[in-house]
C-alpha angles and dihedrals in degrees: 000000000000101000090041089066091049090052090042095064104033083057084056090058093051092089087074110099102224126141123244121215110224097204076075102053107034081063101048098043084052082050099045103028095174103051115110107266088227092053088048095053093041092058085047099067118117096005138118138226114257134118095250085056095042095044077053107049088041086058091044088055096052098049097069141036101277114209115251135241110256115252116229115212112220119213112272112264101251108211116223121238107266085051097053085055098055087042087052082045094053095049102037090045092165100045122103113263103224088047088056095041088056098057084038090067096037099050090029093107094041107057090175091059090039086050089046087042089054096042093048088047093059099045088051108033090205108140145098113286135229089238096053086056085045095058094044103049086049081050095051091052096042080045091057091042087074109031126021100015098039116170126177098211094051094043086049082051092062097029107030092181112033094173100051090033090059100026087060116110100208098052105129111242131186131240109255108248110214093275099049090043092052086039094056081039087063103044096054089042090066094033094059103036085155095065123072111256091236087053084054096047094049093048094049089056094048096055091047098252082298097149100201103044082047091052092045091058094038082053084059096038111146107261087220087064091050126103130259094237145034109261112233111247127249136217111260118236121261106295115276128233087231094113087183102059095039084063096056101055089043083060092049093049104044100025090123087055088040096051086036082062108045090048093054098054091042083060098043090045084057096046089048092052094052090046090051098041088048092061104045089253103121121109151210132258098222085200110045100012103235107157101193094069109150100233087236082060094054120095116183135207122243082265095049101250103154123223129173109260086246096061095043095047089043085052094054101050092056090052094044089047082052095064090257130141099178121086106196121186124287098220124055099285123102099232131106137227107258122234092263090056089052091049100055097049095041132085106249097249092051096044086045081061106051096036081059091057113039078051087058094045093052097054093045083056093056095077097233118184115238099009113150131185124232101236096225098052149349109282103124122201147158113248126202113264100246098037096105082200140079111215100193108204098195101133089234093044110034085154117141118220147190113265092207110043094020089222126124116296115278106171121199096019121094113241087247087054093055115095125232118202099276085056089046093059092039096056095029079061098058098045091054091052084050098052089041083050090054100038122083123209129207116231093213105058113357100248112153119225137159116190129214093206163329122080135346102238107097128211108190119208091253084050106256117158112218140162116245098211107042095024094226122129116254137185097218160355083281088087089069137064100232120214112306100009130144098219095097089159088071132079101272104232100224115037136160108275108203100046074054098055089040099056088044099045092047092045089047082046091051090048105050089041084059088046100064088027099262111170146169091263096039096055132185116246088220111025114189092206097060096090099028092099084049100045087052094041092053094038090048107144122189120279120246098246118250095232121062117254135239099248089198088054104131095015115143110239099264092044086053101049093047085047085060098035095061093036088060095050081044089059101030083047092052087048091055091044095053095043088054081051090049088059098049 
């Protein structure tokens, strides 16, 4: 208000037509940036430059509250869509990607309804994780490996050797959940049109859902329990997440490839070592002495030392297995064998390993202020300094943890306010004891029940009597002593039932807290008596009254006269009816 009266002054004396010099204001407007441009040239009129008259109108300024320069909002900067999904990205870190993109494009044009959707996200925390689209994009390749994009190389890279692999005993197989089972049902349905699908199913039992032993005995079926006809194929069901058994029906189907294959390079292998042999190029193993080493199965040392592939990659498993990361040399020299010779020897899951965590290893040697280590794996970062969480972004981790205490997140609990299993036990007991405190049982047949209110006579739906105070079975109302009654040694009949719940829930609760030696000075992290006085407090309904009431209290005169009136036939017609009884 204020400056608005300034202003507003100085505005009325605008109508004086007086010249500003402007070697006053352009200083003064560099001096006082936020003053208004208009006050400044107001104070200005009639003046003249000179430093007196500057270094005074500089103290004038000072001295009151000089009217501001209006701020102009400019329009929010609206982000595009590719930038409001990187922005999503960025926030929910662990949240699958396509599941934010959709709602991305859906909420794009209402940024109200997209703020209120990632708020909500992170409150909740319910939604599909990175690591779960992770997994199923891993799945659907592994899917189409199988199916739609076979390849025998890359199916003899993961099995070497199909037929020993699937003709051993001892390989571990799962059971078939419903869809694998109906999905292997399906197959040989349409692999063997020629055999009754009774006959399949039975076969497939009998060989405990095992697909290629089934396959082997259908092949060998009798021909005079064939059908007559080819049965007509059907469509298979939507592809199934089960990769073993996928790999099973891609080696039946494709066993003569498979064993072309394998024919070929063992007769190329063969050429090649002639050829080799022939011309003096064959080496030696300096761990386990072999001579007729083909030199591309051959992995050297720094220094130069040469190894089959076998013993090198044999040597660093064992060390791997050990808890080491470093390979050092097999002969007598102090080198290692480097991360592309590794490579090279390893199968691709277990490299992946041990690259991951010699990666890990190098950067904690750095010596690298503020790193920090996920606990549940080995994904390193650097957090910022005021995030009391640790949010890991390894695809098979993605947990966020507590950077004090390293256990799982438990915002907004202090780490001294998280449970560990022994709290767990100790709290899970009382409550039990609680809920078996509030809960009634009847003696005749075991059904549980708890009432909210009414009497406290209990008719149970095998009808059982029972008292709902004292638990015990009663005849009649003549265990209870009924409103306004005198017989306080017996069980009311009406009673507040809460108070009643409450008294019985926090002495169950005493009693089980003395049980497992719980005290005031060794006290529960999470205790499940501390908000019972507030939860009956706040659910406290009305009491049924201990007298009994008028129920023609509030009625208007001629309600109440017809109430009367009809309550007094009701009981003049009950006396003639039991006096024609008494004659009888």
């Amino acid at each position: 208000m204020a400056e608005e009266h300034i202003l507003g002054q100085f505005q009325q004396e605008n109508n004086a037509e007086e010249e500003v010099d402007n070697r006053l204001v352009q200083p003064l407007m560099e001096i006082f940036p936020e003053a208004c441009p208009q006050f400044l040239r107001q104070i200005c009129k009639g003046k003249r430059h000179s430093p007196d008259v500057l270094n005074s109108l500089m103290g004038e300024i000072l001295d009151v509250d000089y009217p501001k320069r209006r701020k102009t909002e400019s329009a929010p900067y609206r982000l595009n869509a590719s930038e409001q999904l990187e922005q999503m990205k960025s926030i929910l870190v662990d949240a699958d990607p396509e599941y934010l993109q959709m709602h991305c494009d859906r909420l794009i044009d209402n940024p109200d309804y997209l703020k209120a959707f990632v708020s909500q996200a992170i409150e909740t925390r319910n939604y599909p994780t990175l690591k779960e689209y992770l997994r199923k994009k891993q799945l659907s390749a592994q899917q189409k490996q199988y199916t739609s994009e076979f390849s025998v190389a890359k199916f003899l890279e993961v099995i070497p050797d199909p037929f020993q692999y699937f003709a051993d005993s001892k390989r571990k197989v799962d059971e078939l959940d419903y869809r694998s089972h109906n999905y292997a049902m399906y197959y040989l349905r349409n692999k063997f049109a020629m055999v009754k699908l009774r006959s399949i199913r039975e076969c497939f039992i009998k060989n405990k859902e095992g697909l290629l032993a089934t396959c082997k005995k259908l092949e060998n079926y009798p021909p005079s329990k064939r059908r007559a006809s080819k049965r007509g194929k059907v469509a298979m069901p939507s592809i199934i997440q089960n990769i073993p058994l996928l790999q099973e029906i891609a080696f039946y189907d494709h066993q003569e490839e498979i064993t072309q294959f394998l024919s070929q390079r063992k007769l190329q292998e063969e050429m090649e070592r002639k050829q080799a042999k022939a011309a003096g190029l064959l080496q030696t193993c300096a761990c386990c002495y072999d001579d007729e080493i083909m030199p591309n199965d051959i992995a050297s040392c720094e220094a130069g030392c040469m190894f089959c592939k076998y013993c090198v990659r044999k040597s660093a498993e064992v060390a791997f297995g050990d808890g080491k990361l470093d390979f050092p040399c097999l002969g007598d020299c102090e080198s290692h064998f480097t991360l592309p010779v590794l490579q090279d020897v390893l199968n691709p899951k277990m490299f992946s390993v041990i690259a991951s965590k010699k990666q890990v290893e190098e950067v904690k040697a750095a010596g690298i202020e503020d790193l920090e280590t996920c606990p549940f794996c080995d994904f390193v970062a650097i957090p910022a300094r005021d995030d009391k969480l640790f949010r890991c972004l390894n695809p098979q981790c993605m947990k966020e943890s507590c950077r004090m205490c390293k256990e799982p997140s438990h915002v907004p609990l202090r780490c001294d306010e998280v449970e560990k299993d022994a709290d767990v036990k100790a709290r899970t007991y009382i409550e039990n004891k609680m809920t078996e405190a509030l809960l009634r049982t009847c003696y005749k047949c075991g059904m549980k029940f708890i009432k909210s209110d009414g009497c406290n006579k209990m008719t149970c739906s095998c009808g059982a009597l029972m008292c709902y105070v004292c638990n015990q079975p009663v005849k009649d109302y003549n265990h209870f002593n009924g409103p306004g009654g005198d017989k306080t040694n017996l069980c009311p009949l009406y009673s507040d039932t809460n108070q009643l719940h409450k008294d019985a829930i926090l002495k169950s609760a005493e009693e089980a807290k003395n049980d497992i030696g719980i005290s005031v000075a060794k006290k529960l992290k999470i205790d499940p008596t501390a908000d019972i006085q507030h939860h009956y407090k706040t659910n406290t309904k009305p009491v049924i009254p201990a007298a009994p009431v008028n129920p023609f209290l509030g009625l208007n005169r001629e309600d109440l006269l017809l109430q009367e009136r009809a309550l007094q036939m009701f009981e003049h017609y009950n006396r003639r009816l039991h006096h024609r009884r008494g004659h009888h």
